[in-house]
Structures are given as structure tokens and as C-alpha cells.
C-alpha positions as CSV (number, residue, x, y, z in Angstrom):
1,X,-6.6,-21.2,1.1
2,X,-4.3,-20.6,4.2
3,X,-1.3,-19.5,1.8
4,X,-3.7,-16.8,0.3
5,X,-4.5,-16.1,3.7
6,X,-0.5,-15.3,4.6
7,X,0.0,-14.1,1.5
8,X,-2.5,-11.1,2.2
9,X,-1.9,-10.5,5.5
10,X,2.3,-10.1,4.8
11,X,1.3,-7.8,1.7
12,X,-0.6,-6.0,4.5
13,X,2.2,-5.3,7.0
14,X,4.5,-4.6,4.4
15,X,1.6,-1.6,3.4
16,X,1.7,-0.4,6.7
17,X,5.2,-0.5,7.6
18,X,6.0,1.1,4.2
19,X,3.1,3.5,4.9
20,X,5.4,6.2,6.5
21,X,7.8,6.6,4.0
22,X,5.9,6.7,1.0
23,X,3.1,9.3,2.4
24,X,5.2,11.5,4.4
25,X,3.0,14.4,4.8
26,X,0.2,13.8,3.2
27,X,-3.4,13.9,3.6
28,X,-5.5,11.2,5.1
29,X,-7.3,11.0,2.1
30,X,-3.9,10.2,-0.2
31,X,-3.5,8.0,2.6
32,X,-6.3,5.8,2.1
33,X,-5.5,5.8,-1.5
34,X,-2.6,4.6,-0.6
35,X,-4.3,1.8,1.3
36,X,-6.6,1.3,-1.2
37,X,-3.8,0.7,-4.6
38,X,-1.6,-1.6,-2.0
39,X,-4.6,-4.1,-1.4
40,X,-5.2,-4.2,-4.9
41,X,-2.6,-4.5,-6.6
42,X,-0.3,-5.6,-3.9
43,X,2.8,-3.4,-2.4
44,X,4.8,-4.6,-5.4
45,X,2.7,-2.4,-7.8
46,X,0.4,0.0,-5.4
47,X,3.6,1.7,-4.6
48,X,5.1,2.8,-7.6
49,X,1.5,3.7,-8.8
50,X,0.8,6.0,-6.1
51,X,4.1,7.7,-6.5
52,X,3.8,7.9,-10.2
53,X,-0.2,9.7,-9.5
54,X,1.3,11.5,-7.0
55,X,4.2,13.3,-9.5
């Protein structure tokens, strides 16, 4: 239960210290779409899928 816990909350921070980067200039509305693909499917796969939408 505490691994899940750390697990999440390092998937997290690397979300929002990736955040920058990936929606540079965006709207805060991409943003939280952002958000939103990262905590579902983690940064490993929220982050290529919200580039390839964003093509």
C-alpha cells in the first residue's frame, strides 16, 4: 500500500516538473489535459499521448 503510495506521488512530481516543457504555451485547458493523461496512464505514456493529440 505505501509503495503505491510513492509510486504515485513520484509519477506526480515528475508531471509537474515535466509540465513546463511539454505545454509550453498552451492553454490551461491543454494543461489539465495534460494533468489528466499523466495520472492515468502515468508520465511514461500520458506524455507521448498528449504530444501525439497535440500534432
Amino acid at each position: 500500500m505505501i509503495d503505491m503510495l510513492i509510486i504515485e506521488i513520484i509519477s506526480y512530481l515528475i508531471t509537474l516538473l515535466a509540465m513546463p516543457f511539454v505545454t509550453r504555451g498552451d492553454s490551461w485547458m491543454l494543461k489539465a489535459l495534460y494533468l489528466g493523461l499523466c495520472s492515468f496512464f502515468t508520465p511514461i505514456i500520458g506524455i507521448p499521448l498528449y504530444k501525439h493529440l497535440m500534432k
